[in-house]
C-alpha positions in Angstrom: 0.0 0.0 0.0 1.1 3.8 -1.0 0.5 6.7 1.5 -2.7 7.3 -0.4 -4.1 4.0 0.8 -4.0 2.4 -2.6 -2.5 -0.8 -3.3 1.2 0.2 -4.6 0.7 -1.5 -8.2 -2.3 0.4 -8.7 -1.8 3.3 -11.2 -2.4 6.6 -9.0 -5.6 8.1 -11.2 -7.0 5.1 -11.5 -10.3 4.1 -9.5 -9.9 0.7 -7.8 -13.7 -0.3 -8.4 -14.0 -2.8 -11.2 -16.8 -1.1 -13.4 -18.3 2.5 -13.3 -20.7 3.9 -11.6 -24.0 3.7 -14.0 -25.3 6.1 -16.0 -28.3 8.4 -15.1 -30.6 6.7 -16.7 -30.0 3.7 -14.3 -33.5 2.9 -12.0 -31.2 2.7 -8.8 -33.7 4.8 -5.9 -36.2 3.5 -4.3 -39.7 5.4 -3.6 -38.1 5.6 0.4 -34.9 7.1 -1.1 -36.3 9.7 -3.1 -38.8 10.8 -0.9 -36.0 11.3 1.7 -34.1 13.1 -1.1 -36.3 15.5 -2.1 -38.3 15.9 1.0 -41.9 15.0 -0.5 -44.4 12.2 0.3 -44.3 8.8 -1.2 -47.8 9.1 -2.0 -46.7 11.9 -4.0 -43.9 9.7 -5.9 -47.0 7.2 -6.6 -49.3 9.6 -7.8 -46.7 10.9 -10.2 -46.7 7.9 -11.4 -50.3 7.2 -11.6 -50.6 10.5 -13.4 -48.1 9.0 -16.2 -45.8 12.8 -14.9 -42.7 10.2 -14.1 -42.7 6.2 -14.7 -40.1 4.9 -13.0 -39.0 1.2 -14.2 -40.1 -1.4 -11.6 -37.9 -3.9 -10.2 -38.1 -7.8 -10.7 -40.7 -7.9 -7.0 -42.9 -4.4 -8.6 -41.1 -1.8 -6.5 -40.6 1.6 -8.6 -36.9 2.3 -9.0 -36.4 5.9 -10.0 -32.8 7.2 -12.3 -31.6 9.6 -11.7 -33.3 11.9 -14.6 -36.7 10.8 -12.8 -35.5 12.3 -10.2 -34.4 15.7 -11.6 -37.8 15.8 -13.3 -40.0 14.9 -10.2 -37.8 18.0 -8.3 -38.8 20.0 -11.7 -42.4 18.9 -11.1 -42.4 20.1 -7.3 -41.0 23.5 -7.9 -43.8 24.1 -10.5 -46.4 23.0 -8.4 -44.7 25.2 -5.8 -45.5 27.9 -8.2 -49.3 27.1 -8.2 -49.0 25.1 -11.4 -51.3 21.0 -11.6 -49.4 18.2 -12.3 -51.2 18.0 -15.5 -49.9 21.7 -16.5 -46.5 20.8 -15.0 -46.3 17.8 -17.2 -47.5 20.2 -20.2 -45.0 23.4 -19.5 -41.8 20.2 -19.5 -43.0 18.5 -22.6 -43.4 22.1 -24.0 -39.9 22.9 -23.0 -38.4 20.0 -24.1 -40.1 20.1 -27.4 -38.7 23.9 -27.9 -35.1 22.6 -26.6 -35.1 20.1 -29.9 -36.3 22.7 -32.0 -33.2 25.2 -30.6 -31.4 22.1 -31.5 -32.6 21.3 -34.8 -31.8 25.2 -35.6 -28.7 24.7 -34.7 -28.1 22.2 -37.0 -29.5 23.9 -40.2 -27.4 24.3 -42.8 -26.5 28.0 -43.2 -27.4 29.6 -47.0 
């Protein structure tokens, strides 16, 4: 072992765990978890779901397993209903931003005259 703790034939920027961590589309939170994360009710997390505003995957037992994206959008969600918004018209304003996000996008990728 170095003075770092790492195992002396170990290259120094190197992690020492065997595969990454996943990506954020990964269904690794439970409904517990992300309630605790973002300080809302699980019957809030099911509801979302109910609604069709987040669908987390489910796990081989039925749990809900929320990625981290779900996540990020069910924080989205809460600050627009924070702002007086429904569910319904939060799901509406984020499908309505992300549709004029791949419109910037496709704009952006227009050949110039």
């Amino acid at each position: 072992m170095n003075g770092a703790g790492r195992p002396t034939d170990s290259p120094p920027n190197q992690p020492r765990r065997p595969v990454p961590f996943p990506d954020d589309t990964a269904p690794l939170y439970t409904v517990g978890q992300v309630a605790d994360m973002l300080g809302v009710e699980r019957a809030f997390l099911r509801r979302l779901d109910v609604e069709r505003a987040v669908s987390p995957s489910r796990s081989p037992g039925g749990q809900r397993r929320y990625s981290r994206l779900e996540i990020d959008r069910i924080d989205t969600i809460t600050g627009l209903l924070a702002e007086g918004m429904t569910v319904a018209g939060a799901k509406r304003i984020m499908e309505l931003q992300a549709e004029i996000a791949e419109l910037r996008r496709q704009l952006g990728q227009r050949p110039t005259r």
